[in-house]
C-alpha positions in Angstrom: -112.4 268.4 -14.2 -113.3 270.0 -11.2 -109.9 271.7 -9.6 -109.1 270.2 -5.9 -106.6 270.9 -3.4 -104.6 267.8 -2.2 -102.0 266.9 0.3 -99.0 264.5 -0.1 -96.4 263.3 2.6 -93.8 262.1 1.6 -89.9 261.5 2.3 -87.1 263.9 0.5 -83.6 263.7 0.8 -81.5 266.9 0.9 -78.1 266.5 -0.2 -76.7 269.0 1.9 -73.0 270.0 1.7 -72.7 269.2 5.5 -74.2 265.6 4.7 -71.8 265.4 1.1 -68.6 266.7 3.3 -69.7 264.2 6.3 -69.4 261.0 3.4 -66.4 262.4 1.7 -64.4 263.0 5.1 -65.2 259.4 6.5 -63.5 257.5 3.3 -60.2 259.7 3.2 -57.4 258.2 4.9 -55.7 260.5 7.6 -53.1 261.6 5.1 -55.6 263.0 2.5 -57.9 264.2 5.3 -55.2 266.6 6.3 -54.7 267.6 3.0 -57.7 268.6 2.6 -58.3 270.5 6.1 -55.1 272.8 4.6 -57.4 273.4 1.8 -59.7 274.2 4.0 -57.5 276.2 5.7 -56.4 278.8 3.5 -60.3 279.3 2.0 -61.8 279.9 5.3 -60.5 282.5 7.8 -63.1 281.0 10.3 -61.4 278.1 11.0 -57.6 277.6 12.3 -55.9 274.8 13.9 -55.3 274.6 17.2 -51.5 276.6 17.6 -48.5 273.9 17.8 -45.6 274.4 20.2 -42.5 275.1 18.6 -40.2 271.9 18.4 -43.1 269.6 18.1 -42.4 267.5 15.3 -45.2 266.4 12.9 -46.1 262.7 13.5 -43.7 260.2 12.3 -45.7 258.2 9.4 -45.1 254.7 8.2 -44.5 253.7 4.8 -47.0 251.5 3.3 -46.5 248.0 2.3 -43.1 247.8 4.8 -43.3 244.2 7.0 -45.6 245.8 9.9 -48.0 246.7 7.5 -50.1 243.5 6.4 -53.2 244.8 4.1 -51.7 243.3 1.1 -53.1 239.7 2.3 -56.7 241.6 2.6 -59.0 239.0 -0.1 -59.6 241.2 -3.3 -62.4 241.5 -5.3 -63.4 238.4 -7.2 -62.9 240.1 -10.5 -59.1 241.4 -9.5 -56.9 239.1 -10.5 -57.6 238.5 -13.9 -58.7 242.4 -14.4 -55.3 243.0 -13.5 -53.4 240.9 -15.6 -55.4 242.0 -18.1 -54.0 245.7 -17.4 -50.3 244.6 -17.3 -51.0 242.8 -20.4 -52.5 245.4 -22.5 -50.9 248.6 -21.3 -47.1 248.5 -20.8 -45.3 251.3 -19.6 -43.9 253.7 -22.3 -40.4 254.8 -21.7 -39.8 258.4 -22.6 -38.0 258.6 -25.9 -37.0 262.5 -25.5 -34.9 261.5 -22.5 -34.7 263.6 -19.5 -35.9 267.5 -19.4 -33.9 270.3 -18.4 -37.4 271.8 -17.0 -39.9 270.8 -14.2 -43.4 269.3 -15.7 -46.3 271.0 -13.9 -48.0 268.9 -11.6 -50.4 266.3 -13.5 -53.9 266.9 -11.9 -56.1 264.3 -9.9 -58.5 262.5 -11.7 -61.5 264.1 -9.4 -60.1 267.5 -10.0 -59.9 266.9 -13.8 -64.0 265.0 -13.6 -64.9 268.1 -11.2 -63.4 270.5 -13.8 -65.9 268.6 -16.6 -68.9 268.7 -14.0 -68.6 272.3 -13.8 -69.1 272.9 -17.6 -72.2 270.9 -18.1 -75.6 272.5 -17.3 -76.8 270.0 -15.0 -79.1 271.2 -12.1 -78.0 271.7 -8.0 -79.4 268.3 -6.9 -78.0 266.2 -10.3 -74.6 268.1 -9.7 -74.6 267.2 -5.8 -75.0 263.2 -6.6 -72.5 263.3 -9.6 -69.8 265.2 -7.4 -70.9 262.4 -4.9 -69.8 259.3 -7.3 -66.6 261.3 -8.5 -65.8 261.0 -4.8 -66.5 257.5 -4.5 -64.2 256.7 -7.4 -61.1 254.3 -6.6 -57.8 255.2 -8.6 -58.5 253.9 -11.5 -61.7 255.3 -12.3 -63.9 252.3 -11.0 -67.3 253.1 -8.7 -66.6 250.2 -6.0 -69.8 250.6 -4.6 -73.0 249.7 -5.8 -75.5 252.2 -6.1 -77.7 250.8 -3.9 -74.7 251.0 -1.5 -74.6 254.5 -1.8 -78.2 255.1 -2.1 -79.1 253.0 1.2 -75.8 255.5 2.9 -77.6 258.3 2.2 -80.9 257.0 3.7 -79.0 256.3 7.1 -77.5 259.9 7.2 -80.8 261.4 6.3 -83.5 259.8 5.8 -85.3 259.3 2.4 -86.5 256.2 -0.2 -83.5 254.4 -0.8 -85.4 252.8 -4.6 -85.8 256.6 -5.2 -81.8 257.3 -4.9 -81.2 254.6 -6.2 -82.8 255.8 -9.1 -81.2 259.6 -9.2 -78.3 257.8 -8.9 -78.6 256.0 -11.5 -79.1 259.0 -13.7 -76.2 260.6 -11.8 -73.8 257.7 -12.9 -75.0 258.3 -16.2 -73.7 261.7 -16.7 -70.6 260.6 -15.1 -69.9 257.5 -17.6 -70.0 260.4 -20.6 -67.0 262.2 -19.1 -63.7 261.8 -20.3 -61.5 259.6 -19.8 -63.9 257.2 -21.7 -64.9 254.3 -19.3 -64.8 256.5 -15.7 -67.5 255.5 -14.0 -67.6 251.9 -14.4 -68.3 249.3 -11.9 -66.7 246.3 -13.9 -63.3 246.0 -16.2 -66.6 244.8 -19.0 -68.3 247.6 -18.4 -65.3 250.1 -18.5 -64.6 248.4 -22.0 -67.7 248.4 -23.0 -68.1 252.5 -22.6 -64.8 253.0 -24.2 -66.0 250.3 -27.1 -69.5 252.2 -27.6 -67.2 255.4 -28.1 -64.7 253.6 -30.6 -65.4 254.3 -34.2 -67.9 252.0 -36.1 -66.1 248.7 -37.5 -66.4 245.3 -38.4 -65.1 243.7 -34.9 -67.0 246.5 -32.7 -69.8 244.2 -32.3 -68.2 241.0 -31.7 -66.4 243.1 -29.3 -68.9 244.3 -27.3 -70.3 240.8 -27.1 -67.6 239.8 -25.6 -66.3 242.3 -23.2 -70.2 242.1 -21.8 -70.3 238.2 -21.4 -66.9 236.4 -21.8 -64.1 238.7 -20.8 -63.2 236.1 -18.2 -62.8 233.7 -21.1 -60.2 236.1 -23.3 -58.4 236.8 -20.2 -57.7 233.2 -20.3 -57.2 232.6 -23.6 -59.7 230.3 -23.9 -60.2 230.7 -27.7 -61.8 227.4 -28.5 -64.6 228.1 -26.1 -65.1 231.8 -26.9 -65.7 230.3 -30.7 -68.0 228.0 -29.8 -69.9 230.7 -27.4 -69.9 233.6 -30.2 -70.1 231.8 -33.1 -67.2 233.6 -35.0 -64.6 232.6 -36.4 -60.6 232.7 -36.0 -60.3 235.9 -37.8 -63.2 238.2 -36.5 -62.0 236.9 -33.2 -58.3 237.6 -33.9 -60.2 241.7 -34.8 -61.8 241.9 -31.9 -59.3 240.8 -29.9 -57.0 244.1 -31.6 -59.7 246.0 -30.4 -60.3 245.5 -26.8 -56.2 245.3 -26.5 -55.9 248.9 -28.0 -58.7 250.0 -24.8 -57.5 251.1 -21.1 -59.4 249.0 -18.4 -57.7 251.1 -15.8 -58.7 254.7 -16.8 -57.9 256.6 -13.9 -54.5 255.5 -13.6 -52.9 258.4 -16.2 -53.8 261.0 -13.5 -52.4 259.0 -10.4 -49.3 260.1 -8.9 -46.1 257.9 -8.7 -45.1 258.7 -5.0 -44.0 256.6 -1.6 -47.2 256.1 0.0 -47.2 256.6 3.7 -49.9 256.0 6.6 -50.5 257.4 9.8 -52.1 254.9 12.4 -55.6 256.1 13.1 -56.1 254.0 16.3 -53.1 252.4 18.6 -54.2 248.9 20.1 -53.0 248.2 24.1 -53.5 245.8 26.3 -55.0 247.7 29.8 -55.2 245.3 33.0 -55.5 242.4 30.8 -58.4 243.9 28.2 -57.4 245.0 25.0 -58.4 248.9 24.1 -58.1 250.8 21.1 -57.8 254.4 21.3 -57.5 257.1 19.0 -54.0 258.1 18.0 -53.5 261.8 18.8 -50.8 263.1 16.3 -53.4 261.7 13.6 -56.1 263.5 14.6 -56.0 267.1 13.3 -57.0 270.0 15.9 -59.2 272.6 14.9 -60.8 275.7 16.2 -62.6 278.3 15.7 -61.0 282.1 15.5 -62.2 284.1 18.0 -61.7 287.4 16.3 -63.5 286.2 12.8 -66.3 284.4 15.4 -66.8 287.8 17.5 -66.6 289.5 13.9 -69.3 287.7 13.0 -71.4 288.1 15.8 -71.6 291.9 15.1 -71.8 291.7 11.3 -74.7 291.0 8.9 -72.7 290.1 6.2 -74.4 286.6 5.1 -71.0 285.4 3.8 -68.9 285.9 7.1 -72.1 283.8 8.6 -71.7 281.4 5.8 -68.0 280.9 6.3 -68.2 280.6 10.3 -71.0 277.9 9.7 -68.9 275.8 7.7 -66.0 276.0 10.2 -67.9 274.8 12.6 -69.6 272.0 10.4 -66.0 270.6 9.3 -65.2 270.7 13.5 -68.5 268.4 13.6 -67.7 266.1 11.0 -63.6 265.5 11.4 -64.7 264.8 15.0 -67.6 262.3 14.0 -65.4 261.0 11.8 -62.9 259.6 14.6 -65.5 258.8 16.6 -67.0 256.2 13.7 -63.2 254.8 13.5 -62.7 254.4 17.2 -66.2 252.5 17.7 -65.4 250.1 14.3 -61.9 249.6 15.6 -62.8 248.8 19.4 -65.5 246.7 17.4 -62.7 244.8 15.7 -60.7 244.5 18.6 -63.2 242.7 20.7 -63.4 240.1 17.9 -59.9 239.9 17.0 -58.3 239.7 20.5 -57.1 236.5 19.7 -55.3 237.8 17.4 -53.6 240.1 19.4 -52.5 237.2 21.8 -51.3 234.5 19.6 -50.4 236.0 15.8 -52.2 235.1 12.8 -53.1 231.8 13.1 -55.7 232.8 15.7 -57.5 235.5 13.8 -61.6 234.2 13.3 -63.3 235.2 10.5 -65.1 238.4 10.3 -67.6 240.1 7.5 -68.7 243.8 7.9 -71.9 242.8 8.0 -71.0 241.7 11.5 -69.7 244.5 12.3 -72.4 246.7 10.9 -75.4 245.1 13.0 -73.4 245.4 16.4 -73.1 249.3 15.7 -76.4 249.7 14.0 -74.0 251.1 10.7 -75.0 250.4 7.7 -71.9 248.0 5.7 -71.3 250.4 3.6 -70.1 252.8 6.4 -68.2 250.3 7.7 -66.8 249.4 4.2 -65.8 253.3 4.5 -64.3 253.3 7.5 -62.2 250.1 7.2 -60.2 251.8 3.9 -57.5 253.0 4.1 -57.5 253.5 8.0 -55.0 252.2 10.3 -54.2 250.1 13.3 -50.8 249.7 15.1 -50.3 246.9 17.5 -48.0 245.7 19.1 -48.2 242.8 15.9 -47.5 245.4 13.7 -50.0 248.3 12.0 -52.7 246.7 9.7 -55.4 248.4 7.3 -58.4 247.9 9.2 -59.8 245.9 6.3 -57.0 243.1 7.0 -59.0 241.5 10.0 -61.7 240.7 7.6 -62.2 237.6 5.3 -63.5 234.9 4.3 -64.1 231.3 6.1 -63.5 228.2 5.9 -65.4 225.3 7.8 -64.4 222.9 9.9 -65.4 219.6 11.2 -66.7 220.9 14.1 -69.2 222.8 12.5 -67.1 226.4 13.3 -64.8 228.4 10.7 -61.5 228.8 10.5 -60.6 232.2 8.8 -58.5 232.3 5.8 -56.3 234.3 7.1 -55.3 231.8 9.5 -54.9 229.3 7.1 -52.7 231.0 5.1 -50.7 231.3 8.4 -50.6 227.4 8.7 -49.4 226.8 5.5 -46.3 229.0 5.7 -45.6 227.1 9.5 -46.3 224.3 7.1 -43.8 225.0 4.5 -40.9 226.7 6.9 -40.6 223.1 9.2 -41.0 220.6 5.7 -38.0 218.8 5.0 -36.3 220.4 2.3 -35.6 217.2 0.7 -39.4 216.1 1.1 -41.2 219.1 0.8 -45.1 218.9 1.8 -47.7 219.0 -1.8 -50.6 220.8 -2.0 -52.3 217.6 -1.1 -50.6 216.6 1.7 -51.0 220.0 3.1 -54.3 220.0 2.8 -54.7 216.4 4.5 -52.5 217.6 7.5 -55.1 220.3 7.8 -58.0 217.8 7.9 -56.4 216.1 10.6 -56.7 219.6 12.7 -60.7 219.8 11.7 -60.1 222.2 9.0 -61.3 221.0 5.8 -60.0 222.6 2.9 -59.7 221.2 -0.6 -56.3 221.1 -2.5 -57.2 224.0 -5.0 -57.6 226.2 -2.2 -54.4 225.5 -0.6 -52.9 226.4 -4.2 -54.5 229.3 -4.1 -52.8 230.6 -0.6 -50.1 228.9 -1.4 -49.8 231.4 -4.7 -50.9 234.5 -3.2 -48.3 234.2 -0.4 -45.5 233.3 -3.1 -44.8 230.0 -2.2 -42.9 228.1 -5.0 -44.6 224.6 -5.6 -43.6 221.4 -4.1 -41.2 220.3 -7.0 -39.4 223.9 -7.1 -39.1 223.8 -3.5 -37.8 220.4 -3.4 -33.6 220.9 -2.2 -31.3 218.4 -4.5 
């Protein structure tokens, strides 16, 4: 073969640790961004924050899940309620049998430290360790990767540019190495899936099969306890599926949850909504936002000094400056974003709020979802309604006659008008709520009001019913 020179173009993402910091700082919520600016702090004599006059108090935070704060009623995952019941089921809380201890524990560490700690033993190369530490950053609190990779990947493209199948696919081979770390079933993007690793780590037996069979394809159907149907499905019989169930019981669908720490969990409002001369305006909350600088002795060091680390460290000062700052920026837009939708809302309470998707949101910023998805956790809003998660002004829809959508949130504010002006001695059914509803042109079947009625602990009709 004749040799021959040739030339390729072609696209190439660079993971750089400005790009890696600019993902990780936009899905920490104000507390945990502070945190880890003091981290910051005390590794990098470049940077300082801005000096704080004496007698200024820190910002006052609010606890989470008090009555102003409403993102419990956000919709879950599809998968959540039954994944969770299957946790409370399966892994009761142990009591302590040596009783108390004279001595102070040391601090548990977080699960990310604990998978970074593993990362840094395995001999993977820069760009394979750069998208691993990026999924151990996207892990919730249990261990779970609530983003699909594609997600992730097509992120990436719209920071920088590059072939979102090929991410995809480096991810893919990132969230491989991941799912091998310990504890067994990190990584997982289902409860079936986080079995299923733990499962193909369990010692070989009899039931491991079955097992596997069914954590993959009916977990749904052991959650519940549809035996008859699971027989009929799997072919065994009362006694391999009476082994199989021992085994999936003795597994933890919620991994992560050993290294989480017990602890009053508080939020700082990111924006703060006012009405202005009768337009609604969000604007970013100052004690949230943290102040930063650069020293001027380390920067004028610096500018005399060849030293490639001092260089290094005043580059990275000024890249976390850059990113906190765009960080705020993306909030206040999503939020003002929100706002403009939700100003009903704001006027009239609950039973005005319209349905909203992020995909909405996303096209009228030109964001990809998964930024807004980002943004919208674990950020706040105070109002003068209260402070919200800025995931709480989305859900789902419902229709109604007049071919528009009533959001589910504002149905679920009907029903508790519903319920608190019955007559306590003829208190409305599911049924009859859902035909009073009709009568407004909102059509919504009688399941579905048991469903809101049951998420916002309503008892039904007959426990309700005064004697």
């Amino acid at each position: 073969m004749k040799p021959s020179l040739q030339f390729r173009l072609s696209q190439h993402l660079t993971l750089t640790p400005q790009l890696q910091q600019s993902i990780r700082l936009l899905q920490l919520s104000t507390v945990e961004l502070n945190q880890e600016i003091d981290r910051l702090l005390m590794d990098n004599p470049a940077l300082e924050r801005e000096d704080v006059e004496e007698g200024d108090a820190p910002p006052a935070p609010v606890a989470a899940g008090g009555p102003s704060t409403a993102s419990a009623e956000a919709p879950a995952p599809a998968e959540a309620d039954w994944s969770v019941d299957l946790a409370a089921n399966w892994r009761a809380s142990e009591g302590d049998d040596e009783g108390e201890k004279s001595f102070t524990a040391p601090d548990t560490p977080s699960l990310r430290d604990h998978l970074h700690t593993q990362l840094s033993l395995t001999k993977l190369g820069p760009r394979d360790r750069a998208f691993v530490e990026l999924l151990i950053d996207a892990l919730d609190d249990d261990g779970y990767l609530t983003q699909s990779l594609e997600e992730i990947a097509a992120l990436l493209t719209a920071e920088a540019g590059a072939d979102p199948e090929a991410l995809a696919e480096e991810l893919s081979i990132a969230l491989a190495h991941l799912q091998h770390f310990e504890p067994a079933g990190v990584g997982a993007r289902s409860p079936g899936e986080c079995l299923a690793l733990q499962l193909r780590n369990h010692a070989e037996c009899a039931e491991r099969s079955l097992a596997l069979d069914i954590v993959g394809k009916h977990l749904e159907l052991l959650a519940a306890r549809d035996y008859s149907k699971l027989k009929t499905l799997t072919g065994a019989d009362d006694e391999a599926l009476r082994g199989a169930q021992r085994v999936i019981r003795a597994l933890n669908p919620r991994p992560g949850a050993a290294f989480a720490k017990v602890e009053t969990r508080y939020v700082v409002p990111d924006v703060i909504v006012k009405k202005l001369r009768n337009v609604w305006r969000a604007s970013l909350n100052p004690d949230a936002m943290p102040r930063l600088r650069i020293n001027r002795l380390y920067a004028e060091i610096a500018a005399g000094a060849r030293n490639g680390a001092v260089s290094s460290q005043l580059q990275e000062a000024r890249w976390l400056i850059k990113n906190v700052q765009q960080r705020f920026d993306t909030i206040l837009r999503v939020s003002q974003a929100i706002v403009d939708r939700q100003r009903h809302f704001l006027e009239h309470g609950e039973v005005a709020m319209r349905p909203l998707v992020l995909r909405e949101i996303a096209e009228t910023l030109s964001l990809h979802e998964s930024t807004i998805s980002r943004v919208t956790t674990q950020k706040y809003m105070a109002t003068p309604r209260g402070t919200f998660e800025l995931k709480y002004f989305f859900g789902s829809h419902v229709a109604t006659e007049a071919g528009g959508a009533a959001s589910s949130t504002a149905i679920r504010a009907l029903i508790k008008q519903l319920v608190a002006a019955e007559d306590a001695k003829a208190p409305l059914s599911d049924a009859r709520i859902s035909q009073i509803l009709g009568e407004q042109g909102i059509v919504v079947a009688r399941r579905t009001i048991a469903k809101y009625r049951e998420a916002l602990q309503i008892p039904a009709v007959n426990q309700r019913k005064a004697l």
